[in-house]
N, C-alpha and C positions, 0 to 999 in steps of 0.2 A: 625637656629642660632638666639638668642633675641641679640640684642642689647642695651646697656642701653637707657635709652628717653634722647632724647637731654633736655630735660628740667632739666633735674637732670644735667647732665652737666653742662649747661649754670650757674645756680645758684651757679654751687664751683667755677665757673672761674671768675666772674662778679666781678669788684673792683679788679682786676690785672694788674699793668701797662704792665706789658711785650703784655700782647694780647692785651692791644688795641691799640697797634702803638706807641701812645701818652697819656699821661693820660687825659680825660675827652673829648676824641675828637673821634666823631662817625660820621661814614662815610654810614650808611644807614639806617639812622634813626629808628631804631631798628625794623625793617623788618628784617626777613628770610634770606639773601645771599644766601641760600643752594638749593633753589627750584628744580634746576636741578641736584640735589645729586652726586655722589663722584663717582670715579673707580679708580683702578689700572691698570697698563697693562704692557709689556714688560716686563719679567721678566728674569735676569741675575741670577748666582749665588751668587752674593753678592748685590742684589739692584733690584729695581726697580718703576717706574715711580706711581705716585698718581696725579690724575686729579680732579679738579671743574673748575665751572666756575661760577663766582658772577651775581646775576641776582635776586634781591628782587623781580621784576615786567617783567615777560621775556617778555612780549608782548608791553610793553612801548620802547621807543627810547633809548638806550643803556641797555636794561636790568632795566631799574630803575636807573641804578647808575649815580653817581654825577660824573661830567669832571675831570681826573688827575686820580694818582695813587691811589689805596688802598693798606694798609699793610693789606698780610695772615698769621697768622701763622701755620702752619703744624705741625704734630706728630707722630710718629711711634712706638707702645710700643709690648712687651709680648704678653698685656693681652688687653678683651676688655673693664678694665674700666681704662686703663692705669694709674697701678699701679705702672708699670714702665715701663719709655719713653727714650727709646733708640735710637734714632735720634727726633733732632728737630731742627726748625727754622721760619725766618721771610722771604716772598719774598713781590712782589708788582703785583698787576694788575690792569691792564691800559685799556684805551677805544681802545688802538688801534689792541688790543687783543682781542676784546670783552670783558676782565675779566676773561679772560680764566686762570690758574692755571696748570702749567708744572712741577712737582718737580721729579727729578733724583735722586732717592735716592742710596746712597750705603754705603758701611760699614756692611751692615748685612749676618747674616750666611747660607750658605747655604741650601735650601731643609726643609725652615721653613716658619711657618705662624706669619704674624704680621696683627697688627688692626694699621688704622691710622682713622685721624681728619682732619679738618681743623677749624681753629678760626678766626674771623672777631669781631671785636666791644667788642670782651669777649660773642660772639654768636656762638655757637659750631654747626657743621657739623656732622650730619649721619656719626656713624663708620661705617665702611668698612673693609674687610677681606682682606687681600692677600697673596703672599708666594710668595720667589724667589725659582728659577731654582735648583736641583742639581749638587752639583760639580761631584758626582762619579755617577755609573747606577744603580740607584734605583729598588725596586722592583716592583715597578708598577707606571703607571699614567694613572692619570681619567680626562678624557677632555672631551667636548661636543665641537659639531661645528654645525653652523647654518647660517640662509642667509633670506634676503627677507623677512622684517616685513613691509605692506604697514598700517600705520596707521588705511585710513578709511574701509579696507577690513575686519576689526578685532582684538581680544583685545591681547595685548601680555601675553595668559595665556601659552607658551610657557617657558615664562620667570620664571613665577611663578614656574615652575617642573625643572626648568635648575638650580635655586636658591635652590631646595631641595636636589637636586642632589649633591651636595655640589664638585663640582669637581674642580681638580685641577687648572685646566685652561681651558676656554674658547674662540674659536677662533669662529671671524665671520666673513663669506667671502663674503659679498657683501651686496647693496641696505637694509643697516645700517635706509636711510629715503627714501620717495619717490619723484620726484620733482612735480608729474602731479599736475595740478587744482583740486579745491575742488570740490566733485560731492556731491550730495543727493541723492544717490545708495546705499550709504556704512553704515557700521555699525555706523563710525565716521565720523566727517571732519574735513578736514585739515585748520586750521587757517585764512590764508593768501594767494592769489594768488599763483603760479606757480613763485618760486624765478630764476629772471636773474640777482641778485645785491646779494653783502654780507650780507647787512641789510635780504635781503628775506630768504636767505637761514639759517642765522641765527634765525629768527622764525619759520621755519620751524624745523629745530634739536631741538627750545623750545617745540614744540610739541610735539617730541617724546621723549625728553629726560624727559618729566615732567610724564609720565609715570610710574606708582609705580610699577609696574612690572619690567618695563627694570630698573628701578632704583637698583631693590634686587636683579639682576642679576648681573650687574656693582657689587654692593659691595659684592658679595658673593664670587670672583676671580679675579685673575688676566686677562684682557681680549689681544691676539693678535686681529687685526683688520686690514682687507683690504677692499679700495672701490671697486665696481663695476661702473655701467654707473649711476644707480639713485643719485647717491648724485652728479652728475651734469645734462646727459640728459642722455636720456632711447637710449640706443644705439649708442653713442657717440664713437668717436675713432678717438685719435689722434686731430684736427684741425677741425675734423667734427664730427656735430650733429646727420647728417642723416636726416636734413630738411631743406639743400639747404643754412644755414646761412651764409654768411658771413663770410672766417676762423677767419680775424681778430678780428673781433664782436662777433665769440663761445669762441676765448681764452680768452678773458674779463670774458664773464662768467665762466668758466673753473677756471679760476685766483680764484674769489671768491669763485665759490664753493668746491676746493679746500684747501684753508684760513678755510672755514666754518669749513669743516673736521675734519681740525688740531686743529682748537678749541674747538672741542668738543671730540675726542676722548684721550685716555690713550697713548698718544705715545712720541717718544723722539723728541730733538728739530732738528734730522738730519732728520727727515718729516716736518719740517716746509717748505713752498710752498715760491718759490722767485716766485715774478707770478704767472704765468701758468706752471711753474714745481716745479715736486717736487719726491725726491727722498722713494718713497715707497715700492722698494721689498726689501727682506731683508731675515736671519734666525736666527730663533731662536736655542739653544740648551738647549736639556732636559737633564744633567746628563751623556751621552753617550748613554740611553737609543732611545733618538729620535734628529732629525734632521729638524727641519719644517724649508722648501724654501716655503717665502711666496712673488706669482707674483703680477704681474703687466699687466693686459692684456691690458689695455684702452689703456695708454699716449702714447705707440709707436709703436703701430700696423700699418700693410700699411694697404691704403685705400682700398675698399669695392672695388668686382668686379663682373663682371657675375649680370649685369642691363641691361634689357630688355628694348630695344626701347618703344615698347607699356607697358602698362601698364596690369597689370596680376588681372584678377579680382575676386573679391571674396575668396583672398588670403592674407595673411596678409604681411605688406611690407616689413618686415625680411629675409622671405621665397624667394629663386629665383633658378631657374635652374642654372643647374652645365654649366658651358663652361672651357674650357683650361686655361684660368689665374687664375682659382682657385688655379690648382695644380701646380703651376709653383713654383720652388724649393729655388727659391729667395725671396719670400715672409713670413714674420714674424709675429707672433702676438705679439713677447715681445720684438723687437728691437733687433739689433746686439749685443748690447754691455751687455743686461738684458740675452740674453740667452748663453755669454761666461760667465758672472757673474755665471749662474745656473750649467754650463757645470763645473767649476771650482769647483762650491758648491759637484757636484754629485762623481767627480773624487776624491776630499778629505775627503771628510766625515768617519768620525768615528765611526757614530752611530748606530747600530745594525737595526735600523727603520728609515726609509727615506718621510718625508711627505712632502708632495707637498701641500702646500695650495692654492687657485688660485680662482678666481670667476668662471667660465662655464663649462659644461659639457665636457671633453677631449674626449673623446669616439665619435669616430665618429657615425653620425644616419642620415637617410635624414626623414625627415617629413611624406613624402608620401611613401612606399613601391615601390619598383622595380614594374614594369609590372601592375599599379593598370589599366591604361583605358591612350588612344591616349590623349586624351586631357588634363589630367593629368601628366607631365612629374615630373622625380623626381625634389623633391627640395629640397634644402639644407638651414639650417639655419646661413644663412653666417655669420653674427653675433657671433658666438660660433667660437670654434675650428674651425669647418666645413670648414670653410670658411678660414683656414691655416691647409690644410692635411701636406704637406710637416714641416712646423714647428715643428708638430705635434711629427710626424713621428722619426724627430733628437732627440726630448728629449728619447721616447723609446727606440730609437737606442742608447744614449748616457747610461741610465741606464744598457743597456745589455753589451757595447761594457767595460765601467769602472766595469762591475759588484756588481753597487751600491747595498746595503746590504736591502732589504724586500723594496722594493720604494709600498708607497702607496698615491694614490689621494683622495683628498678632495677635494667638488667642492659644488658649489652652483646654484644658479639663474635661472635653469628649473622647480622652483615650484613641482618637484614628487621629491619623494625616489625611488633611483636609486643602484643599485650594479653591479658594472660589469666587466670582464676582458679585459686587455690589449693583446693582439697577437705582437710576433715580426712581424715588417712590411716586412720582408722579409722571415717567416717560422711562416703560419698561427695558427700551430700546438702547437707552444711554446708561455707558458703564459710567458709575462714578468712584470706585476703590475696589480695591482687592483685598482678598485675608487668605491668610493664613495660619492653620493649626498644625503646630508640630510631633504629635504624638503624645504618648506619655513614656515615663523612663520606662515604669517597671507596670504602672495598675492597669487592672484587666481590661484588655480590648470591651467595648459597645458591641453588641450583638447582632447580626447582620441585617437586622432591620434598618439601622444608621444607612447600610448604601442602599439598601432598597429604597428610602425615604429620599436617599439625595438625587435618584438615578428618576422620581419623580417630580424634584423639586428646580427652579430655574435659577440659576445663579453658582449650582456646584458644577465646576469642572474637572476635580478628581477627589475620589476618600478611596485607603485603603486601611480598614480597621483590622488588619490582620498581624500587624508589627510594631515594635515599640523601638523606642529613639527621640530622635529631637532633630531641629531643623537650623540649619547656617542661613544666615542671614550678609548677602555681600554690598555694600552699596557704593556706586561710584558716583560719582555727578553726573554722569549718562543713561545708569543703569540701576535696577534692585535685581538681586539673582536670588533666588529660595531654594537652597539645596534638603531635600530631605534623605537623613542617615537613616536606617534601619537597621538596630543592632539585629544577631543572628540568633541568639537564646540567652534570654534575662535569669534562665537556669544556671550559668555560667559567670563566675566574676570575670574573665580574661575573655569573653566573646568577641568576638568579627565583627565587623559592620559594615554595610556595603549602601550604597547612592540608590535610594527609592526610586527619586522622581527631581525634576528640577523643574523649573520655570520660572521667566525675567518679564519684568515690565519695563518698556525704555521712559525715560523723563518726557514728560508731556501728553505719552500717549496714556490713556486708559484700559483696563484688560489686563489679563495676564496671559503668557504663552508657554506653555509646554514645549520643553527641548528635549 
């Protein structure tokens, strides 16, 4: 998709009072506003949300921008050189937002594409693509899902092939940025320190977001979005970091990094974060055709269990032997009230296709294989699922017991491409769902223990932790297809990308099949 040049725009709109707030009054000294480019996301059958956020100078102190409000105006037409513009208006962004841009749009028709704008100054914004949701069950949808872009590990030439792909919608389930320190290891580096304040963390999403790639991916669709741990700390849960802080002292940062989130990504104002909470699982509907429950593993998980007095050497500190409070049947990873929310979602649902979107691996695995050597006991990656078998366990049970309609997983943040079956926890024999992980864009493959661990575990039917990318998602009323892309080197911004692996599930049946 070409887009017209913003400079052809800017030139018919220039000398308009309506766009520039006021007439003769300019609020960024005819600098850029757009640097961190546009998206869509959330999309309903009648509307859907359009994001910017103002920032002439993203790496100076507010963005560049001058103290107090800016007037935006916004646009939503037909066509992409908006020939005709069928919603519009004016809002404002303020410092206390960042300059962030939230517009809820609605009024428009079902199971169509529109192009929008945004205006500052009579300076026009990158068009951008999007479509709402069907009202009735379409004949097909084309979605991609994907996870885990670490900046300096590699270029988002992911992005570039998800952009051509031209799919309907786009879901990303986790570690969106990365918090760690800059190293001189990586292909890139990261700007700014290791963000614990709103200011840090908001340069750090200037980082990524100034990114031309992830940019054409943002406009190319509408994006659903969940975080994982990285956009506050790497293993994080609940009140704790996982490095001993202070609870009081992690929910401050939590608070902010949270905020950061919100201002940067395509979501509604009921994700806006009062503090340190903030209400993010939620579902979408497609039509009738699909259903996505999207979690929330972080904010209400109990704490971490099965911590060894000494300390386990030459292991990573994720990784810990199983003990009895693992499995203890009162333990949550989505909070009481997140997984009667889901249990309600699964018992009503209408939609022919049930998708779970959610950050981690579901599927249970332990790291090291049963019986490897004395010294070696199993371990588990508590951190995951793993580490709430029982929680686990109810949602399965809940999909078998309501006979929710094709339940399929989507999952992110183990860096491989994964495929695998779900077993009733109580009748090893009977499939009851499928999942799938689609890679990561850019962060570094799992180590090859991951397939050793799966190639002894029951329930995987394919990992290849050797490549990065992201996975298509096709669904007809007949069918779910799972294409997985594997770019060719994340060394590379203009990389190749060629078809890993595929496999469909037909409706009704359980399992998945390799083609």
């Amino acid at each position: 998709m070409i887009y017209p040049d913003r400079r052809e725009v800017t030139a018919a709109l220039i000398g308009s009072a309506a766009l520039l707030g006021s007439r003769g009054c300019r609020h960024v000294g005819g600098r850029d506003p757009f640097t961190l480019g546009v998206a869509s996301g959330e999309p309903l059958a009648n509307g859907v949300v359009l994001w910017t956020r103002l920032a002439p100078a993203p790496f100076e102190p507010g963005g560049g921008m001058p103290p107090g409000a800016v007037p935006v105006r916004w646009e939503i037409a037909e066509d992409e050189r908006f020939g005709i513009i069928l919603r519009s208006g004016t809002t404002t962004a303020d410092h206390r937002h960042g300059y962030a841009v939230h517009i809820e749009v609605g009024g428009l028709r079902p199971g169509r594409h529109y192009f929008y704008r945004f205006l500052v100054d009579g300076i026009a914004s990158p068009v951008g693509r999007t479509r709402t949701a069907p009202l009735i069950m379409p004949d097909r949808l084309r979605a991609v899902f994907a996870s885990c872009q670490h900046y300096e590990a590699g270029y988002f030439s992911a992005h570039l092939h998800i952009a051509a792909d031209d799919p309907d919608l786009v879901l990303f389930l986790g570690d969106y940025i990365y918090e760690t320190d800059p190293t001189d290891a990586g292909i890139r580096i990261h700007r700014n320190p290791q963000p614990t304040d709103l200011d840090g963390y908001r340069l750090r999403y200037a980082t990524y977001k100034l990114d031309p790639l992830l940019q054409a991916a943002h406009r190319s669709a509408p994006w659903i979005v969940i975080p994982d741990d990285h956009e506050v700390a790497d293993n994080y849960g609940a009140d704790r970091d996982g490095h001993g802080t202070d609870p009081a002292t992690f929910l401050r940062r939590r608070a902010a990094a949270y905020q950061a989130w919100y201002e940067h990504m395509p979501v509604r104002a009921s994700a806006q974060p009062s503090g340190s909470v903030a209400r993010l699982y939620r579902s979408i509907e497609w039509g009738g055709l699909a259903r996505f429950q999207l979690l929330d593993d972080r904010q209400y998980r109990d704490p971490p269990v099965c911590q060894p007095k000494d300390r386990l050497t030459n292991i990573p500190h994720w990784l810990r032997p199983d003990c009895a409070a693992r499995r203890d049947t009162g333990r949550s990873m989505l909070g009481h009230t997140q997984e009667e929310w889901l249990d309600g979602q699964l018992a009503q649902s209408p939609a022919r296709w049930n998708i779970l979107a959610q950050q981690t691996l579901l599927l249970p695995y332990c790291r090291y294989a049963p019986g490897t050597a004395p010294e070696r006991p199993d371990l588990f990656n508590l951190d995951t699922w793993s580490g709430y078998p029982a929680a686990r366990d109810r949602i399965v049970r809940r999909w078998r017991d309501t006979r929710t309609s094709n339940p399929v997983i989507l999952s992110g943040d183990v860096h491989a491409f994964i495929a695998a079956d779900h077993a009733d926890p109580d009748d090893p024999r009977r499939i009851i769902a499928s999942e799938f992980v689609g890679g990561s864009v850019t962060s570094p493959n799992h180590d090859q223990r991951l397939a050793e661990a799966a190639g002894q575990e029951p329930g995987f039917r394919f990992v290849d932790g050797s490549a990065h990318g992201y996975g298509q998602l096709e669904l007809t009323p007949d069918r779910c297809t799972i294409t997985y892309r594997a770019v060719t080197d994340v060394r590379a911004p203009n990389s190749g990308v060629r078809d890993l692996a595929r496999f469909v599930i037909e409706n009704g049946r359980t399992g998945l099949q390799q083609v």
